[in-house]
C-alpha positions in Angstrom: 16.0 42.0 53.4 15.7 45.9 52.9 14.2 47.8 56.2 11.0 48.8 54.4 10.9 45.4 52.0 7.3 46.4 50.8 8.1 49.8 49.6 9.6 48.9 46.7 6.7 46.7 45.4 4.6 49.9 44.7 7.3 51.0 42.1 6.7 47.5 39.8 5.2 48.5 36.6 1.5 49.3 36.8 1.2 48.8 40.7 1.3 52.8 41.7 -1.6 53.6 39.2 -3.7 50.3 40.0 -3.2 51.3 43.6 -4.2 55.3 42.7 -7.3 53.9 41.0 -8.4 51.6 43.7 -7.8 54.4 46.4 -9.9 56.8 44.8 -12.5 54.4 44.2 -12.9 53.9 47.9 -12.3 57.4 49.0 -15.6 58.3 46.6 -17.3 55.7 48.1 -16.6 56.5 51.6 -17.0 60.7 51.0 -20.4 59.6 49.8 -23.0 61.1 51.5 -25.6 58.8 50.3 -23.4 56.0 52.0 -22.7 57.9 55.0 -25.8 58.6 55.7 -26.5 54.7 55.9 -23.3 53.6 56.8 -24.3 51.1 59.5 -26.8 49.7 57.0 -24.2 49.6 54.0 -21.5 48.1 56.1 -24.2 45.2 57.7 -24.9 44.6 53.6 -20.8 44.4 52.8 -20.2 42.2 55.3 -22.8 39.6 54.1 -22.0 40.4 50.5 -18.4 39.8 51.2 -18.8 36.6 53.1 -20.9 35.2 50.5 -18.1 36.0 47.9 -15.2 34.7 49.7 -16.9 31.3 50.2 -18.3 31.3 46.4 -14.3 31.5 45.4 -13.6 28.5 47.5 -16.9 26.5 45.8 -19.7 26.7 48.0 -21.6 29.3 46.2 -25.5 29.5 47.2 -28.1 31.9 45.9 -28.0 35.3 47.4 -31.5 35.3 48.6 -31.2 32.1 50.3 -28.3 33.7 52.0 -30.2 36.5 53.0 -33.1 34.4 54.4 -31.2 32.2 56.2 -31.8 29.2 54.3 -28.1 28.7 53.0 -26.8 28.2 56.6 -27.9 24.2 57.1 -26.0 21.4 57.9 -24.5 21.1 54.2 -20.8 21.1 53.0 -21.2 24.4 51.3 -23.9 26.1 54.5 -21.4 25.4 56.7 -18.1 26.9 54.7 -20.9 30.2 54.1 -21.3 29.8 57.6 -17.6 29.9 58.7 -17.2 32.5 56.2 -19.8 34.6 57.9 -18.6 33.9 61.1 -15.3 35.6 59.4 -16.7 38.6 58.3 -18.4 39.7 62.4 -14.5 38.8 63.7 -12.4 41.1 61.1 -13.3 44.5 63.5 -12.5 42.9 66.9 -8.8 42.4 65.4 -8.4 45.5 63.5 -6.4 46.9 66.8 -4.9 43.9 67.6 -3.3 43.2 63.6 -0.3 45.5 64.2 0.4 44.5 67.6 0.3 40.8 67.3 -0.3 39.6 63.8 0.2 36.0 64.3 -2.4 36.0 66.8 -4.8 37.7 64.8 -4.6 35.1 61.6 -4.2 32.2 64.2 -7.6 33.7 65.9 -9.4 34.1 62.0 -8.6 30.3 61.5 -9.8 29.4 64.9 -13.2 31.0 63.8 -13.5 29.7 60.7 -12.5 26.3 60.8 -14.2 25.2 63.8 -16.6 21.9 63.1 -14.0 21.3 59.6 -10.5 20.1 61.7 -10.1 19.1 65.2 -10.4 21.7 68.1 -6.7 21.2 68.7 -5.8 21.8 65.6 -7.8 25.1 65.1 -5.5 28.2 64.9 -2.3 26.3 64.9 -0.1 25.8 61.7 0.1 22.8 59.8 2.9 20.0 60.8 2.4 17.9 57.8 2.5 17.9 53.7 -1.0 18.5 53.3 -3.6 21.3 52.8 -6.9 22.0 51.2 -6.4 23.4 47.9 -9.6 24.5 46.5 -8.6 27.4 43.6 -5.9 24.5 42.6 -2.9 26.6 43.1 -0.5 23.4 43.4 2.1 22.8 44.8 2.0 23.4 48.4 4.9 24.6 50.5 6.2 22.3 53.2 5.4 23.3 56.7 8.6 24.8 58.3 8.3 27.1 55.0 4.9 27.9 55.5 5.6 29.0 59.1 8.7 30.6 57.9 6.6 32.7 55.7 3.8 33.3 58.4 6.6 34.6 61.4 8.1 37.1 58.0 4.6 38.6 57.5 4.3 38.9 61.2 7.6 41.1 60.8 5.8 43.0 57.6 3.1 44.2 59.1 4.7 45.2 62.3 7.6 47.1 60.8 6.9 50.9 59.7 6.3 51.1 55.7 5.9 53.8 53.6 4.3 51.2 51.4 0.2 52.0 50.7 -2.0 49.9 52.6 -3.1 48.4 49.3 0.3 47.0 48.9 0.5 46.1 52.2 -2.8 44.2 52.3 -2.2 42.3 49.0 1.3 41.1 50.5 -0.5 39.5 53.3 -3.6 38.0 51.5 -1.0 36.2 49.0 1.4 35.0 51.4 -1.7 33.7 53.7 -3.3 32.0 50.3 0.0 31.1 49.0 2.0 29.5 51.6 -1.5 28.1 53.2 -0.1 27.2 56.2 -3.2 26.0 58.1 -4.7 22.4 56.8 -8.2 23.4 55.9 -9.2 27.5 55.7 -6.1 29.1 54.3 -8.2 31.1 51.5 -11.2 32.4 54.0 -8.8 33.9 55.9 -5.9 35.2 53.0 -9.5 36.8 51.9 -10.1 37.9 55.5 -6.8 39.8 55.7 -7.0 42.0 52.7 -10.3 43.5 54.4 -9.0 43.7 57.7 -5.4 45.7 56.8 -7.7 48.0 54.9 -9.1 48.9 58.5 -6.3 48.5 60.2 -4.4 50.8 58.2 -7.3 53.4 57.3 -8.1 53.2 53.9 -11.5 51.6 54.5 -11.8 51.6 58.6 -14.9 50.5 58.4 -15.4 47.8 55.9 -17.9 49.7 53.9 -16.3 48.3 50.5 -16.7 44.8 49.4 -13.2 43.4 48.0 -14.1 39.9 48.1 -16.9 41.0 45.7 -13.9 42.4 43.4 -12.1 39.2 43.7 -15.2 37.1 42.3 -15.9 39.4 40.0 -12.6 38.8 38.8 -12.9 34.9 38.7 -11.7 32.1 40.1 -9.4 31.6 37.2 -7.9 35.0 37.1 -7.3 35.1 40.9 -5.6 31.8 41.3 -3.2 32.3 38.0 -2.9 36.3 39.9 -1.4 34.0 43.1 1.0 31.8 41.1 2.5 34.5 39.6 3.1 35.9 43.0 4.2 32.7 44.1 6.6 32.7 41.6 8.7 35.3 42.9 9.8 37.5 39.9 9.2 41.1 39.7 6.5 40.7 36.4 5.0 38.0 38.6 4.4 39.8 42.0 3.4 43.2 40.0 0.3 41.2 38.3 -1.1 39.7 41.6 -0.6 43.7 42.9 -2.4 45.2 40.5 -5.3 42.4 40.5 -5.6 43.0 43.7 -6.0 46.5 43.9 -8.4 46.2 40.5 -10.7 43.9 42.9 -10.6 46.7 45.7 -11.4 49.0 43.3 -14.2 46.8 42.2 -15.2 46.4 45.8 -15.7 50.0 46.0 -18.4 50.0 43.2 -20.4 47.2 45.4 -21.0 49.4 47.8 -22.8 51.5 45.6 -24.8 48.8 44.6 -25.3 47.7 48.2 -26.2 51.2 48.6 -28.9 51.4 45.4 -30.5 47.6 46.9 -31.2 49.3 50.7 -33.0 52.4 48.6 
């Protein structure tokens, strides 16, 4: 594998001007001065817009004003994947240092959060040993579990290795292998979700999670963003390109929620 392995990626056709797009689209957002004068508000707003989303993509989509009230958050199947999704969205800054010091710890930590009351306690944060995994966007089939670790202990190496990569390329890298290889038995897509907000922090571009990518991604729909994975999946050049510029459309798109968010508070 070439030292700087993701570098390459943001030379595959259409990836350097998806990723242009998407990074001025948050920069504008972020030199706002409408948003920075409410950035506390507008970041409070982004994280509840984007944990509604991310749970919405995985089915349990409830009514944004229930959401807001409270209501959403009962005992249900779908208030209590909201819930784990919120629960998400308040850990992603308490591992924004951590990410590039120990980023096995930090996914096995966004798991732990999120799956806790949906598998056993022992099993929360730990990899999967078996053939089975939750599979809600249908992506198929399912990589076996030494691969799946495999895949986890080489994105550990990713993201702690220098890159001259973007940190859009490098935060669609670790959403897809996270959603792809899904090496945890229930949760895998909260937390591949999870990890494209939390390398934008980590890595600058949006350090304080004003933008809204999750937003982007359903926006973009279920059916686009699972196809946008199985072309990753499938290795090829054509195939990892399309899920790179998806993603960085969806960040992009993110970007203009915040505006929104932003026009809702006035």
């Amino acid at each position: 594998m070439p030292a700087d392995a993701l570098a390459a990626l943001a030379h595959l056709p259409g990836v350097a001007e998806a990723v242009d797009r998407a990074r001025s689209g948050v920069d504008g957002v972020l030199w706002d001065r409408s948003v920075r004068a409410r950035v506390a508000d507008v970041v409070t707003a982004s994280r509840l817009r984007g944990g509604w989303a991310s749970a919405a993509i995985d089915g349990a989509e409830v009514r944004p004003d229930a959401l807001v009230s409270g209501d959403a958050l009962d005992d249900s199947p779908i208030g209590r994947v909201v819930a784990a999704s919120l629960a998400l969205q308040t850990e992603i800054p308490r591992q924004v240092d951590v990410l590039g010091r120990a980023p096995l710890q930090v996914v096995s930590r966004l798991h732990a959060i999120a799956a806790a009351g949906f598998v056993p306690d022992d099993e929360r944060g730990r990899l999967r040993s078996g053939a089975t995994a939750d599979d809600p966007l249908r992506l198929g089939a399912l990589p076996g579990a030494d691969e799946a670790s495999r895949r986890m202990t080489a994105l550990a190496g990713v993201l702690t290795r220098p890159t001259a990569a973007p940190a859009l390329v490098v935060a669609a890298v670790a959403h897809a292998e996270v959603a792809v290889a899904r090496p945890f038995v229930w949760g895998s897509g909260l937390v591949a979700r999870a990890m494209t907000r939390l390398v934008l922090a980590a890595r600058g571009l949006d350090p304080d999670g004003v933008t809204v990518p999750e937003a982007g991604l359903f926006a973009a729909g279920r059916t686009a963003y699972a196809d946008a994975l199985r072309a990753y999946a499938s290795g090829t050049p054509d195939g990892v390109a399309r899920w790179l510029v998806l993603h960085a459309e969806t960040v992009r798109v993110g970007a203009d929620e915040s505006r929104r968010i932003l026009a809702d508070l006035r």
